[in-house]
C-alpha positions in Angstrom: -117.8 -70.2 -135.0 -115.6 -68.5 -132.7 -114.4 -66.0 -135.3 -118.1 -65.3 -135.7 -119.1 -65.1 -132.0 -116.0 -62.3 -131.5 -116.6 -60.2 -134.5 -120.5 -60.3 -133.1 -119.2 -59.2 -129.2 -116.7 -56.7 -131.2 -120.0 -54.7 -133.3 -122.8 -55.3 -131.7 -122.7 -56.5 -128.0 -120.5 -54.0 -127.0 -123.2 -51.1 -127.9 -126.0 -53.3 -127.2 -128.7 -51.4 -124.8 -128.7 -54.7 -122.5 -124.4 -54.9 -122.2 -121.8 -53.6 -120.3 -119.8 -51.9 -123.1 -117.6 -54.2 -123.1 -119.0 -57.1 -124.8 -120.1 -58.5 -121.5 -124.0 -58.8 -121.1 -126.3 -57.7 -118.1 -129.7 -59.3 -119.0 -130.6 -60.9 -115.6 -130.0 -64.3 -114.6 -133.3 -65.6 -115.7 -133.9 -64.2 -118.8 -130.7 -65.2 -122.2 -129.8 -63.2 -124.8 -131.6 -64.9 -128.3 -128.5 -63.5 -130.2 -126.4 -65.8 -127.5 -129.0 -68.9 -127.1 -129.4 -69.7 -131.3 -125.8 -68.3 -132.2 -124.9 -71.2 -134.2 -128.2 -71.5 -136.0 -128.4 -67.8 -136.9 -125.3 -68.0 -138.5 -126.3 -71.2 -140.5 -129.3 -69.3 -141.6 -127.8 -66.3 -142.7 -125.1 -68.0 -144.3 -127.5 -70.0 -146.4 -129.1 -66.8 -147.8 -128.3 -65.7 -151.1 -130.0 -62.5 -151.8 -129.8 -59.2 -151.7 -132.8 -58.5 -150.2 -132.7 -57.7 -146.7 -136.6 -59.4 -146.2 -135.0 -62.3 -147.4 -132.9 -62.6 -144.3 -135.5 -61.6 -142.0 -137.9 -64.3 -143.7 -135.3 -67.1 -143.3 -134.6 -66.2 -139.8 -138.0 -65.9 -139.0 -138.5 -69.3 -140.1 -135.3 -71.1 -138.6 -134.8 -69.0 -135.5 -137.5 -67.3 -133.8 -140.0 -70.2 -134.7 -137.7 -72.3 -132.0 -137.7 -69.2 -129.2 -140.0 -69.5 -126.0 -140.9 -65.9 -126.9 -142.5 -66.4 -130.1 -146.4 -67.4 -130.5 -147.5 -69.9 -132.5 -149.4 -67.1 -134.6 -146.1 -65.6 -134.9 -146.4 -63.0 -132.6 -143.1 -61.9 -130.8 -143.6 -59.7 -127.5 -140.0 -58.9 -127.5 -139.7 -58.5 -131.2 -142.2 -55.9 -131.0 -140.7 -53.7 -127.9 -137.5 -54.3 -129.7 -136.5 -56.8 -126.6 -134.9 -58.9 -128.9 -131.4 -58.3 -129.9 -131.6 -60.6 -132.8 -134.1 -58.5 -134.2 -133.3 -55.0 -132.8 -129.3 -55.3 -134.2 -130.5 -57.2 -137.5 -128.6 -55.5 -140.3 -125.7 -55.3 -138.1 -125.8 -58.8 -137.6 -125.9 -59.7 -141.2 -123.4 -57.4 -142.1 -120.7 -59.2 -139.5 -121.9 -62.7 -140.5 -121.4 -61.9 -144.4 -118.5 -60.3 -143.8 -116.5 -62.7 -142.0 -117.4 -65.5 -144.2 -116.4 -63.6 -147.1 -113.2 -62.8 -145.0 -113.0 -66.7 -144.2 -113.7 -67.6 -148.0 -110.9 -65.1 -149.1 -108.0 -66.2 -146.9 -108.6 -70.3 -147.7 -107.8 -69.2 -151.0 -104.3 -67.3 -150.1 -103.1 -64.3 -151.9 -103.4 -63.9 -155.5 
């Protein structure tokens, strides 16, 4: 999980609207970071995806994650989803494309060199 979590801090915290710069958040004390809160789960989820579809991944993250977050309405409405409040949903593809790419990384180097 950790090389997840850095990778993550490396491509999107740093040049997230709500960090530092430097990987470091600056939410305010009473309000956490979704992306920081359901780490481990979001990387389950998207890990159990097997699609090329990028609905697919918002559909099983829809399901898994935001169905657990204080922020989200039974009905499914997401206040912070829709002012783009939430960084899971606001850096998304970017998100994805770290997860997928160091588990393919992971996958490749258990195997050693060819």
């Amino acid at each position: 999980m950790d090389q997840y979590w850095d990778s993550i801090r490396q491509k999107v915290c740093r040049k997230c609207i709500d960090g530092d710069s430097k990987g470091g958040c600056r939410l305010p004390i009473d309000e956490s970071c979704g992306l920081d809160k359901f780490f481990p789960d979001i990387v389950r989820t998207v890990s159990s995806v097997r699609s090329d579809s990028f609905q697919d991944y918002v559909d099983a993250l829809r399901a898994n994650i935001c169905t657990n977050c204080e922020h989200q309405f039974a009905d499914g409405v997401c206040k912070k989803r829709d002012t783009l409040d939430c960084a899971l949903d606001r850096y998304l593809p970017v998100i994805i494309d770290v997860i997928e790419s160091v588990k393919m990384s992971s996958v490749g180097s258990e195997h050693g060199p060819s």
